[in-house]
N, C-alpha and C positions, 0 to 999 in steps of 0.2 A: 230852408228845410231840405235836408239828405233822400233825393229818391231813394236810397236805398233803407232808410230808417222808418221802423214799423209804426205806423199808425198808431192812437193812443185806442184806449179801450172807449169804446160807446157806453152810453148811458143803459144802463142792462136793461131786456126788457121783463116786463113783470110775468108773461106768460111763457114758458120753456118751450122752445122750437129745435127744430133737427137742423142740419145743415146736410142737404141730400146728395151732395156729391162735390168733395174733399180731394187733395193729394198732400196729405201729413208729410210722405216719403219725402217731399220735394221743398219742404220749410224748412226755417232756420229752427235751432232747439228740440228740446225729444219731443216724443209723443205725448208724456208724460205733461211737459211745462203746455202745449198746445191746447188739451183738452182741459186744465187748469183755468188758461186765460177765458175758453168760450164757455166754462159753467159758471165764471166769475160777471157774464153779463147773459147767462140762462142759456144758452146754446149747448144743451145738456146731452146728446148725441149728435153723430157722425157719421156718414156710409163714405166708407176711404175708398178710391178706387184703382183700381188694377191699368194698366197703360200696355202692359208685357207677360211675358212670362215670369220672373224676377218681380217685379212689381208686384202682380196675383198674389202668391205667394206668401210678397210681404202684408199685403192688406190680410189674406186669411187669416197668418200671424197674428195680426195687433189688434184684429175682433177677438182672437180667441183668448187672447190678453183682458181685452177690455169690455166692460160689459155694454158699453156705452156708444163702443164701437162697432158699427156692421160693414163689411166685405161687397165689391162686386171687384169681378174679376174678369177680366178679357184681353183682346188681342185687341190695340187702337186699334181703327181703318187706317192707319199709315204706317204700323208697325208690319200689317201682311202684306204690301208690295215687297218691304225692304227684307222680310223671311227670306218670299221665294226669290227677288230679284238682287241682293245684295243692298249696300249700304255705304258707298264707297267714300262720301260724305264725310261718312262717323257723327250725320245729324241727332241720332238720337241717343238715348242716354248709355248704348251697348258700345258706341263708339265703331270705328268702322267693320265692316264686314260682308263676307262673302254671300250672295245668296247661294238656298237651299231648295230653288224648286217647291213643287205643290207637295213635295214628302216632306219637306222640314215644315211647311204651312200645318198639313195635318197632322204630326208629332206637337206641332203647338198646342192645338187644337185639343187634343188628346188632352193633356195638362192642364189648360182649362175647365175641360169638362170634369176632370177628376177634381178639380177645387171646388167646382160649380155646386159636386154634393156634398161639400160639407155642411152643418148645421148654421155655421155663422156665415158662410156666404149668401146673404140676401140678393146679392143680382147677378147678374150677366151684362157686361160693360166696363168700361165704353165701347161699344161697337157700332160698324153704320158706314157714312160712307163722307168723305172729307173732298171736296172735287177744287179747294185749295191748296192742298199743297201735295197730293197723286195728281201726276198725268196721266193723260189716255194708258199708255203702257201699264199704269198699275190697277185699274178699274177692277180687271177682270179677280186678282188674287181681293181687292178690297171686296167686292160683292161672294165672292166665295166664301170668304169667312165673315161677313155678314151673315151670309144665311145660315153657317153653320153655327152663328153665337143664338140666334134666331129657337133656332132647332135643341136647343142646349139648353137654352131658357125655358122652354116649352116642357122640355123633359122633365126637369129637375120643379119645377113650378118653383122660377126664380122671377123677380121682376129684369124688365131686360132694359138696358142701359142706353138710351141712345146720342149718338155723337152724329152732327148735320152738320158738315161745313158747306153753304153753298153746293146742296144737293137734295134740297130739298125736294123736288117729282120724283126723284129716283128714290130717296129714301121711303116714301108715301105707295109708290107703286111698289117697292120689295115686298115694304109692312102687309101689304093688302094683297099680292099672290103668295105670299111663304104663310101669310095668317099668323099676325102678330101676337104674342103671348096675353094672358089675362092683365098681366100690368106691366103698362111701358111707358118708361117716362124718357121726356126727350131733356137730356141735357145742355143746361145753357141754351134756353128754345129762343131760335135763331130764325126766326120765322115772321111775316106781317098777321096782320088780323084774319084774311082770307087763309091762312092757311092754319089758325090757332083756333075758326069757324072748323076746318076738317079735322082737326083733332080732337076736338071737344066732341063731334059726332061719334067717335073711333073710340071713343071712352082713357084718350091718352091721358098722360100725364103733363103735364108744361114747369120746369124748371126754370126759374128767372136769377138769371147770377148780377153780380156787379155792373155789366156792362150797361144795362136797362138805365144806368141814371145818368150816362152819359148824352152830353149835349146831342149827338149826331144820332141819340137812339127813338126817337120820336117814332119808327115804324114796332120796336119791343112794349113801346107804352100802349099804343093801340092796340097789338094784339093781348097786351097785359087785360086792357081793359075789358076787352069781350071775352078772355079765359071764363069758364066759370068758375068758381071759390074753387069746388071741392074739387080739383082739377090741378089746382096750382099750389108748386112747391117754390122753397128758396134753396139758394146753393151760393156758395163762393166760387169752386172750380180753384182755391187758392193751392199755390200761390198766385194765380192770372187773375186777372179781371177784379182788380180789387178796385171799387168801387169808388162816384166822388164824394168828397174833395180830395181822396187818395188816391186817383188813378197814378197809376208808374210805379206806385210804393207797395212793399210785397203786403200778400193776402193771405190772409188767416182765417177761421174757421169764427173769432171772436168779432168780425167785423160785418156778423150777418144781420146784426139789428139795424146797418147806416140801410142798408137795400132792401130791409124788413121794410121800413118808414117812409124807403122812396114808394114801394109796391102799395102801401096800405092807402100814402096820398093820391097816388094813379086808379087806385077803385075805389078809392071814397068812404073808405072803409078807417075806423081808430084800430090802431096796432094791436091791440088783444085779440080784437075780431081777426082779426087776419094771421096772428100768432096763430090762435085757437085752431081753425080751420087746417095751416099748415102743418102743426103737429099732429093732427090727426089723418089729413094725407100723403102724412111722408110714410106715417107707421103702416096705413093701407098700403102704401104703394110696394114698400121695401117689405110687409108682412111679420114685425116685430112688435 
């Protein structure tokens, strides 16, 4: 079998679920054949998410295309070191480049906010803070514009998007001095049980992607288990993190029922029940 050859379509499930955070930009085929494949196994909406400026943008776009599709839009935590301090790399998708300093960070910023009020942009994110793959030297621009996706979220009464790489104290301490928006879901919640206990107090969100049904993930199943229902969302995060017996092969929006079934067996719960629940926390979370 061809790592690089897309997985077959799942056994559809009978009750319609969201897939709460998406990168369509970043798959193979349009938009068009993508949202095709995931209502052809009930995966009947999408929150596509923003990585850039460019990105933003594009997701604003193809909500406002799609009914079915909803927008969040932000600066990653590893797109704002590379603003202010350059990109010499060319690791991410802008290819290489100079930095701009905290003026070209807040000109981003600016841009996002102006997306952040449109009608179809439902969130703010991904933002937050990545402490794999910024060093020390970029902490200070990643936390700046945290707080100011934070702030943005707050204003617009968007839900806010969050990105945790191995940062979790820091991400928990910002949420709790900047005073986290009315709904924040943590994407790809990357977290143990003890800290999915502080989240559920905080009234967050917990987004469980692909990763969760990997062998080495037994600390995502524990914190899965103590999530409460109404708390918990699904996501691909595709094309990443596509789930097993497909890990390594790309990830699609239609492959949310293989991690729907791993989640429902992890809380003991039959797949409708935990469909049900999900479609109805993604639409409180995102506010559609």
């Amino acid at each position: 079998m061809s790592r690089t050859e897309a997985p077959p379509l799942p056994e559809p499930l009978r009750v319609p679920v969201a897939d709460s955070h998406t990168h369509l930009d970043m798959q193979d085929g349009t938009v068009e054949e993508g949202l095709a494949r995931a209502a052809a196994v009930n995966v009947t909406t999408v929150v596509q998410v923003g990585c850039d400026v460019k990105g933003s943008r594009w997701a604003a776009e193809t909500a406002a295309a799609h009914a079915n599709v909803h927008a969040a839009v932000a600066l990653h935590p590893n797109e704002a070191p590379r603003i202010v301090h350059g990109d010499p790399d060319g690791w991410s998708r802008q290819g290489a480049r100079e930095g701009g300093g905290t003026a070209a960070l807040h000109e981003a910023l600016a841009e996002i906010d102006a997306l952040a009020a449109l009608p179809h942009v439902r969130g703010v994110g991904e933002t937050g803070l990545d402490h794999f793959r910024t060093g020390p030297e970029g902490m200070a621009a990643q936390e700046e514009s945290f707080r100011a996706h934070i702030e943005i979220a707050k204003r617009h009464g968007k839900a806010l998007v969050i990105h945790d790489r191995e940062a979790h104290a820091d991400v928990l301490r910002i949420l709790a001095d900047a005073g986290a928006p009315e709904r924040t879901v943590f994407h790809c919640y990357s977290g143990d049980a003890d800290m999915a206990r502080i989240c559920a107090d905080a009234g967050y969100f917990m987004s469980f992607a692909g990763n969760m049904t990997f062998k080495n993930a037994q600390p995502l199943r524990d914190a899965l288990a103590v999530a409460p229902l109404e708390l918990v969302l699904v996501e691909t995060d595709a094309p990443f993190l596509t789930p097993a017996p497909y890990r390594g092969r790309p990830n699609a929006p239609y492959l949310i029922p293989v991690t729907l079934r791993a989640m429902a067996a992890v809380k003991g719960l039959d797949e409708d029940t935990l469909a049900e629940a999900i479609a109805d926390n993604t639409a409180r979370a995102f506010d559609y």
